[in-house]
ZAPAKE-929155 format. One record per residue (C-alpha): residue in one letter; x, y, z. Coordinates in steps of 0.1 Angstrom, whole numbers, padded with zeros to 4 digits, always signed. Each point is the difference from the previous one (the first is absolute). Example, Ala and Ser with C-alpha at 12.3 -4.5 7.8 and 13.67 -1.06 7.14 Angstrom:
2
A+0123-0045+0078/S+0014+0034-0007/
//
This chain:
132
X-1317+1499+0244/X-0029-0024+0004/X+0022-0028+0013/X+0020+0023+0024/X-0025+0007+0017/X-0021-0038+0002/X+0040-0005+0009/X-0001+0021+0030/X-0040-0011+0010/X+0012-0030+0000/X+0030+0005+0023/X-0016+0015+0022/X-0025-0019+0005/X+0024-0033+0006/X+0015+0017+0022/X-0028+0014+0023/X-0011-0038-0003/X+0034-0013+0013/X+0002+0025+0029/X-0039-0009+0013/X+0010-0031+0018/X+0027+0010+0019/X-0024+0026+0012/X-0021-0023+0007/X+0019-0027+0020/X+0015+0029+0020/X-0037+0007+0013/X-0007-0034+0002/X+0034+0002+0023/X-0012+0028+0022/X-0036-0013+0005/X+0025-0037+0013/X+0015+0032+0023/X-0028+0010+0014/X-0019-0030+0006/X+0031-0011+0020/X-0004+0030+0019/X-0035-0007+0009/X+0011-0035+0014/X+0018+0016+0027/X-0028+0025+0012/X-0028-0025-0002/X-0019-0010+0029/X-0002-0036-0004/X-0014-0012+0031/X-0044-0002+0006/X-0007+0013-0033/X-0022-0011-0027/X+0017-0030-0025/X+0002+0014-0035/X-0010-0018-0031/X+0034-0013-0014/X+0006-0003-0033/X+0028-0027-0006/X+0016-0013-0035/X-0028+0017-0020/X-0002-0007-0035/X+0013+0019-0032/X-0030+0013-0006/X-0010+0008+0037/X+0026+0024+0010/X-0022+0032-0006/X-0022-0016+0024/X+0022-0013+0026/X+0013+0034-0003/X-0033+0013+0011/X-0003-0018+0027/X+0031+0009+0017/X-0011+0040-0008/X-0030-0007+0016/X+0011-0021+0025/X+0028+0031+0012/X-0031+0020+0010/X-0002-0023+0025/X+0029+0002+0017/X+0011+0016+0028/X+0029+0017+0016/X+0020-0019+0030/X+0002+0035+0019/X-0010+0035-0001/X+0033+0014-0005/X-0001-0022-0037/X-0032+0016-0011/X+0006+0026-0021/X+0032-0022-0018/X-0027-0030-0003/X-0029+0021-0013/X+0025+0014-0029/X+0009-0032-0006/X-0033-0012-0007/X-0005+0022-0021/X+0027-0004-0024/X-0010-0037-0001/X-0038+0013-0010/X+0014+0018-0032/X+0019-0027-0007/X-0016-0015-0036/X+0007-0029-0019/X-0009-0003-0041/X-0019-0027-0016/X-0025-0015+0020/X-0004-0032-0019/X-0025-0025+0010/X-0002-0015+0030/X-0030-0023+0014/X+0012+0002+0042/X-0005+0031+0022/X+0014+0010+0032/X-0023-0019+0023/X+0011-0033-0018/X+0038+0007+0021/X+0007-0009+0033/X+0003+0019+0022/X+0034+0014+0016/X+0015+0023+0028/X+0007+0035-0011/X+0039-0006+0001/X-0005-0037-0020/X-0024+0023-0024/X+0027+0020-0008/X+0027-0024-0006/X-0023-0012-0027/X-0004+0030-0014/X+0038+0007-0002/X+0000-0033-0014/X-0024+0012-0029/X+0016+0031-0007/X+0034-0023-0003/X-0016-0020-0027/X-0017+0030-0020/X+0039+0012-0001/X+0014-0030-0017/
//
């Protein structure tokens, strides 16, 4: 009886482990979505540059990802009748979290910086790599 049921713990728990990356790549997917989205209702012209972060290393991807959360709140609609879309928008990019900060030695001052719409075709580009 003992083994049946280490059996089934065990079973189960492979399995919840097999179905947590699809779940996760299919966030990572959506979050791609909606920063694509955001590219097409940023205003892009006299607007403050945004720190960029570009190629980051393994370990730097928590932080890189923190710069682009905190360099969304920055960002601002191309018209009025955008705003409430771009301000729900943002949000879903602020809740957005990303495991294992690892150790990284830059911060987001050390990136150049960017137009909004170049800022977020890097962090597209990010997102693209954390899915591979």
């Amino acid at each position: 009886m003992e083994r049946m049921i280490i059996f089934c713990m065990l079973f189960f728990c492979s399995s919840m482990a097999l179905t947590a990356a699809p779940q996760k790549i299919a966030k990572y997917k959506q979050l791609l979505k909606t920063i694509q989205l955001l590219e097409t209702t940023v205003k892009d012209k006299d607007v403050e540059l945004l720190h960029t972060p570009e190629n980051p290393a393994d370990g730097c991807l928590f932080t890189a990802v923190t710069c682009f959360q905190s360099g969304t709140l920055k960002l601002q609609p191309e018209n009025s009748q955008v705003n409430s879309t771009f301000t729900r928008t943002i949000k879903a990019l602020k809740r957005f979290t990303l495991s294992n900060p690892g150790k990284c030695d830059s911060s987001c001052e050390s990136y150049e910086k960017k137009t909004p719409k170049e800022f977020l075709k890097s962090f597209a580009k990010l997102i693209k790599q954390v899915i591979r």
